[in-house]
C-alpha positions as CSV (number, residue, x, y, z in Angstrom):
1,X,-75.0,26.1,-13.9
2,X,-73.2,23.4,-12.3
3,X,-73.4,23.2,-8.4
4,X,-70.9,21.4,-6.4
5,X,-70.2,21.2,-2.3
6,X,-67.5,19.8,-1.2
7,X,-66.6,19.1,2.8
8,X,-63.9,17.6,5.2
9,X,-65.7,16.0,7.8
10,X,-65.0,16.2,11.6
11,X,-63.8,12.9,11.0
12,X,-60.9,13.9,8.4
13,X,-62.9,12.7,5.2
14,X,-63.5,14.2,2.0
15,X,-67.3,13.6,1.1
16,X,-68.6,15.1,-2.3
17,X,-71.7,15.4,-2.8
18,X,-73.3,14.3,-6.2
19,X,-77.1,14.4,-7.9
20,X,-78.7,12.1,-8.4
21,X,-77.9,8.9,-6.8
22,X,-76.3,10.2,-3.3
23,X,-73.7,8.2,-1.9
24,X,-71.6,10.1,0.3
25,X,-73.9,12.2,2.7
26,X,-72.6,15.0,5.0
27,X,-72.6,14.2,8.6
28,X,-75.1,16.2,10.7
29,X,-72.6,18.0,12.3
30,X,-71.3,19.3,9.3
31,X,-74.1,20.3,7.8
32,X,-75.8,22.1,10.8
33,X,-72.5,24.0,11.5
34,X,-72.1,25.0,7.7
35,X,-75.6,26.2,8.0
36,X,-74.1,28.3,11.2
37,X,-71.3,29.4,8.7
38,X,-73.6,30.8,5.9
39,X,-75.7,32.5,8.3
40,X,-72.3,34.1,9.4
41,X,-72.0,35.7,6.4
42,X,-75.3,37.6,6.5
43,X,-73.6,40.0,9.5
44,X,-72.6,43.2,9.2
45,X,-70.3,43.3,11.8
46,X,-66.6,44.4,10.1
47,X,-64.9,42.7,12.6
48,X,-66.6,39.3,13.9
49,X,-69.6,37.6,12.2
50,X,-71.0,34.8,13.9
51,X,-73.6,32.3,12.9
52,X,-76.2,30.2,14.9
53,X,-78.2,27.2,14.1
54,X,-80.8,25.8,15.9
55,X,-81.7,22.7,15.7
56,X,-84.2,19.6,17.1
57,X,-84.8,16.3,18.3
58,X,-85.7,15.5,15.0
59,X,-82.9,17.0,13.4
60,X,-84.5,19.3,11.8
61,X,-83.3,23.0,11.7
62,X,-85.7,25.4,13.4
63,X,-84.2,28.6,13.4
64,X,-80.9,30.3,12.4
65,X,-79.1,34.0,13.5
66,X,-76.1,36.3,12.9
67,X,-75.2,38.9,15.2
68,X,-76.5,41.8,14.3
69,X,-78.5,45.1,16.0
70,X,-81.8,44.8,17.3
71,X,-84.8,45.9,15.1
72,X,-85.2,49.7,14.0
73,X,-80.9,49.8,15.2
74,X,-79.2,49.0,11.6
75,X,-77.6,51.8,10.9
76,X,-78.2,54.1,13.0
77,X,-75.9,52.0,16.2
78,X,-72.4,52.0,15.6
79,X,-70.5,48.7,15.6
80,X,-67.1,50.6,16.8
81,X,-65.0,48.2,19.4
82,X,-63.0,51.1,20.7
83,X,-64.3,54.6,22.8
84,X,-66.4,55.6,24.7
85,X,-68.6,52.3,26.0
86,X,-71.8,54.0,24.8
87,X,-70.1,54.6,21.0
88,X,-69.1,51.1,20.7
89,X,-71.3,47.8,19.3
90,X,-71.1,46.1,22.9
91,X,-74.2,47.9,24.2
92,X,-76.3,47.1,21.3
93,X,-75.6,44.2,19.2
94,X,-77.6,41.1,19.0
95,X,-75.8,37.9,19.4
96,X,-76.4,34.9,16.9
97,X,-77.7,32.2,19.4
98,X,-79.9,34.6,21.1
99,X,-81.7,35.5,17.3
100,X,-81.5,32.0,16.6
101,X,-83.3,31.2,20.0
102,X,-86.1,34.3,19.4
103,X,-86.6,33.6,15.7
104,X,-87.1,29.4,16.4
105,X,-89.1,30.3,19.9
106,X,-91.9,32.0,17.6
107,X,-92.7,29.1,16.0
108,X,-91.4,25.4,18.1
109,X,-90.3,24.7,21.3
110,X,-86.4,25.2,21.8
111,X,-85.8,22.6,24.9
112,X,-84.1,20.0,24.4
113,X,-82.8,21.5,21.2
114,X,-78.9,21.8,19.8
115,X,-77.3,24.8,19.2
116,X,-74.9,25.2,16.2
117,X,-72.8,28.2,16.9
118,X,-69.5,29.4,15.1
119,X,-68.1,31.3,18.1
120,X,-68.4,29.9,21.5
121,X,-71.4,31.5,23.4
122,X,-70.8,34.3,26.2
123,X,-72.0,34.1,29.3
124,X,-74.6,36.2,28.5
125,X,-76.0,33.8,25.5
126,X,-75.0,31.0,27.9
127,X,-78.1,31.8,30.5
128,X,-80.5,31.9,27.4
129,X,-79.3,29.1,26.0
130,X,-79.7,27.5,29.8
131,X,-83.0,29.1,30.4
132,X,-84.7,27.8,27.4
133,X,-83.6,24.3,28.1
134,X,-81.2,23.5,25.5
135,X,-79.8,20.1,25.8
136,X,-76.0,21.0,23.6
137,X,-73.8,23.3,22.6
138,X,-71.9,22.0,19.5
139,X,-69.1,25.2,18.4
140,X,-66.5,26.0,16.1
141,X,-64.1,28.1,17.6
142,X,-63.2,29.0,20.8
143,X,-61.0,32.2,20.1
144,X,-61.8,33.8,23.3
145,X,-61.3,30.8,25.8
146,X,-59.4,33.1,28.3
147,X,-61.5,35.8,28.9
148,X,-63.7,36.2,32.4
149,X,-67.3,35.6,30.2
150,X,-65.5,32.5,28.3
151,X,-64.6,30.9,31.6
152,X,-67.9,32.0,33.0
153,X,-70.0,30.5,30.2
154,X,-68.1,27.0,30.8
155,X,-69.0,27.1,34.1
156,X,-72.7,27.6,33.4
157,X,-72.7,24.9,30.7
158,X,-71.0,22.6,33.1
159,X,-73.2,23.2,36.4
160,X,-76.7,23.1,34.2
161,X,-74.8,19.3,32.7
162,X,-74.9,20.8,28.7
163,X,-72.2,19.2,27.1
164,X,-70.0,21.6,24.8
165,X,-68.1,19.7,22.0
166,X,-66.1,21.2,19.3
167,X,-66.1,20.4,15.9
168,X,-62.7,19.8,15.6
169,X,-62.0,20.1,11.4
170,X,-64.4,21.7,9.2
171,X,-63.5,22.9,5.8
172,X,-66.4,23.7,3.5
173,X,-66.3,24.9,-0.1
174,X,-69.5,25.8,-1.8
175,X,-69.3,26.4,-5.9
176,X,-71.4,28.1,-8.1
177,X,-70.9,28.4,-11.6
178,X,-72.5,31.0,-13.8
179,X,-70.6,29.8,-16.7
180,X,-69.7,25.7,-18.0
181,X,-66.6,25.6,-16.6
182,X,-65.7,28.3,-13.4
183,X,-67.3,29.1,-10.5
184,X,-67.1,31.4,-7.6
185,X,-65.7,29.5,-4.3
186,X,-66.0,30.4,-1.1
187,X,-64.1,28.2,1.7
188,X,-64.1,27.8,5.7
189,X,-60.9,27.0,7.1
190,X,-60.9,26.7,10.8
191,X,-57.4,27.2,12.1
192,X,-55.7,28.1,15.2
193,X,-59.0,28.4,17.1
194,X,-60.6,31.3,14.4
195,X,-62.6,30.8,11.1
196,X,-62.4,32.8,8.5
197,X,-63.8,32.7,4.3
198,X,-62.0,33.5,1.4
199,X,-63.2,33.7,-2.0
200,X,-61.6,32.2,-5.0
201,X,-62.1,31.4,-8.4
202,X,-62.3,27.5,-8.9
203,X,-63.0,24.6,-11.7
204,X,-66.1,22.8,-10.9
205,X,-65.3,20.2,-13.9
């Protein structure tokens, strides 16, 4: 089956990949945050699915996370938004940087580590990503930039001196064919300060 991945770069280029003989290699930012994007994709969260990627001095990836409950919770805790506070996902859920943070923590050392995150962290991933020394913040959107725990978590970043930087274009199409000539596409547009996939059939010749 033919495989193809196609991205536009922060930097406004189109780089395809080919095999064998790679010419045109993703930037790491690209390629860490479209790890953060597929790891999105594995929450169950109806309304917002967020991804994490953790990442090294090395550059090599150490840990991933989606937002999701915490152990022995799936299914059983709702993930409502509206009612009563104790009925809704708010008093429950895992966020993706702290899963990403606990699942790389049991095997390396996070400080001094870059996080990869697809929604800007709240102030309450903020201290944890503070606490365990991380040294960047590198997001995709910033949707909720006006809200108390938005402004709080810049504040944080800005008083421990953790740079947060935006990826400012990211459009990602992964293909996968199951037959010679179609495959099934799913693409990350980033636009007016959200992300979102959509699926669509596509010609990978």
């Amino acid at each position: 089956s033919a495989f193809v991945v196609l991205i536009l770069t922060s930097q406004g280029h189109v780089k395809p990949l080919k095999s064998p003989g790679l010419t045109d290699l993703l930037i790491d930012a690209d390629y860490f945050m479209a790890v953060a994007v597929l790891s999105a994709k594995r929450s169950k969260d109806p309304n917002t699915q967020v991804g994490a990627c953790l990442v090294d001095q090395d550059n090599k990836i150490i840990g991933t996370g989606h937002n999701c409950m915490p152990n022995g919770g799936d299914g059983k805790l709702p993930w409502n938004r509206d009612g009563d506070k104790l009925d809704t996902k708010y008093m429950y859920v895992c966020h993706a940087e702290l899963n990403a943070i606990v699942n790389a923590s049991a095997k390396a050392d996070v400080k001094g580590c870059t996080m990869y995150v697809t929604l800007f962290p709240c102030n309450e991933c903020t201290k944890l990503i503070i606490q365990a020394g991380l040294k960047e913040v590198v997001y995709l959107c910033d949707k909720y930039y006006d809200t108390p725990e938005t402004i709080a978590s810049k504040r944080m970043l800005d008083m421990a001196g953790i740079p947060k930087n935006k990826l400012l274009v990211f459009i990602s199409s992964v293909e996968s064919s199951s037959s010679e000539k179609y495959g099934h596409c799913v693409l990350c547009v980033v636009q007016n300060n959200s992300f979102f996939l959509v699926s669509r059939k596509c010609n990978t010749k």
